[in-house]
C-alpha positions in Angstrom: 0.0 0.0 0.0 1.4 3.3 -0.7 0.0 6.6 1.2 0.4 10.0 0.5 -0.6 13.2 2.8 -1.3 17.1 1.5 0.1 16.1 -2.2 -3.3 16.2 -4.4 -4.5 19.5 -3.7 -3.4 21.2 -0.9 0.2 22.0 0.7 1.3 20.1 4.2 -0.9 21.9 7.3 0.6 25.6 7.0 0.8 27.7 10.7 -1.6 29.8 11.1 -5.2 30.7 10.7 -7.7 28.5 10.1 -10.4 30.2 7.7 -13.7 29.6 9.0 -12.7 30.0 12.9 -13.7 32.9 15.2 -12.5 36.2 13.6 -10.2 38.1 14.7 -10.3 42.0 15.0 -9.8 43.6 11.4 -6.5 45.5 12.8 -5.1 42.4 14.6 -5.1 38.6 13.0 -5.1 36.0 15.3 -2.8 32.7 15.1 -5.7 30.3 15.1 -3.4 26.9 15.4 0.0 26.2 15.5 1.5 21.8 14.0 2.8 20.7 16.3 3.7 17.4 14.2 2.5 17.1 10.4 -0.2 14.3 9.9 1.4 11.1 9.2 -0.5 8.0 7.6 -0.9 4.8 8.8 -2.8 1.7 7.7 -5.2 0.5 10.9 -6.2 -2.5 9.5 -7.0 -4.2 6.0 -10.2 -1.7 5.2 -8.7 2.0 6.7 -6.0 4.0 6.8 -5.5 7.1 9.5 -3.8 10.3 9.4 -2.5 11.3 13.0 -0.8 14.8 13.7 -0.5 17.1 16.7 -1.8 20.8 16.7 -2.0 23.5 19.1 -5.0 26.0 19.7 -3.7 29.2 20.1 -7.0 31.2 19.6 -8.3 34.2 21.7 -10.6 32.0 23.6 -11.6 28.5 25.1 -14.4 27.1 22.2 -16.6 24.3 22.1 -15.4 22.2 18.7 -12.0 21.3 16.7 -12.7 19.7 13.0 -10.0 18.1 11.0 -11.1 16.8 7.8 -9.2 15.5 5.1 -10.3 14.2 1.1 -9.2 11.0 -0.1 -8.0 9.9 -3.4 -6.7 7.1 -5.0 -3.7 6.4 -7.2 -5.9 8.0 -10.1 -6.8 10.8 -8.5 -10.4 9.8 -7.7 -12.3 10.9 -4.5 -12.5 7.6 -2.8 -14.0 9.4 0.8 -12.8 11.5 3.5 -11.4 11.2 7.0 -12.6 13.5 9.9 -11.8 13.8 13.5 -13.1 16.3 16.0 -12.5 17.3 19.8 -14.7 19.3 21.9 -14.1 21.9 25.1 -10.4 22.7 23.7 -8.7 25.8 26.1 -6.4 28.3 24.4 -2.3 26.2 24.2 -4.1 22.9 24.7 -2.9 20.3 22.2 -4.9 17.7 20.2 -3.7 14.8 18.9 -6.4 14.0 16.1 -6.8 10.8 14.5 -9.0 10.7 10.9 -10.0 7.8 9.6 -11.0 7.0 6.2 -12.3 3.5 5.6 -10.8 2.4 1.9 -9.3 -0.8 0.5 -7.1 1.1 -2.1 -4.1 0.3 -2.6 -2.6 3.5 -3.2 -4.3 6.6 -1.3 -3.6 10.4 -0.7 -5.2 12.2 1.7 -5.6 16.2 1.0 -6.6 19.1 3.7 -9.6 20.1 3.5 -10.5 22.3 6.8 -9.2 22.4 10.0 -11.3 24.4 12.2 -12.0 25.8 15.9 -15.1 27.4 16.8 
């Protein structure tokens, strides 16, 4: 099996803001999240493969959700599914350690970014 993260569409996770997550004065942005470790890939058992990484929430306030989600593709470069994790009651430098699933028997997957999200 070969796995592949943040090549099909998207760049690995970049610092920084996370675009739908509370906003920030107009005069001041606000670092949303900060990696801690990039997602790595991993296959869980014969039908799923997970991406596990490490970020920190460095936003103004405590909020009640984090949202990782991730698209899926095979070797062709078809949408096979996604992955998603999700944390709740996260307080401003706490760190989540998300785990996303997809459930695929490809042999060759790549998993893009597709939101990563406080609110």
């Amino acid at each position: 099996m070969t796995v592949a993260i943040g090549c099909h569409h998207q760049e690995p996770i970049a610092q920084g803001d996370s675009p739908t997550a509370i906003a920030p004065p107009a005069d001041r942005p606000v670092k949303q999240f900060e990696v801690i470790e990039q997602p790595q890939l991993s296959e869980s058992s014969n039908i799923s493969i997970d991406a596990v990484g490490i970020v920190r929430y460095l936003g103004p306030k405590p909020v009640a959700n984090g949202f990782i989600s991730f698209n899926v593709f095979d070797g062709k470069g078809n949408r096979v599914g996604t992955a998603n994790d999700m944390v709740t009651n996260i307080r401003i430098g706490e760190t989540w350690k998300y785990k996303a699933t997809c459930f695929t028997k490809e042999d060759e997957v790549e998993f893009a970014l597709e939101r990563l999200t406080f609110r």
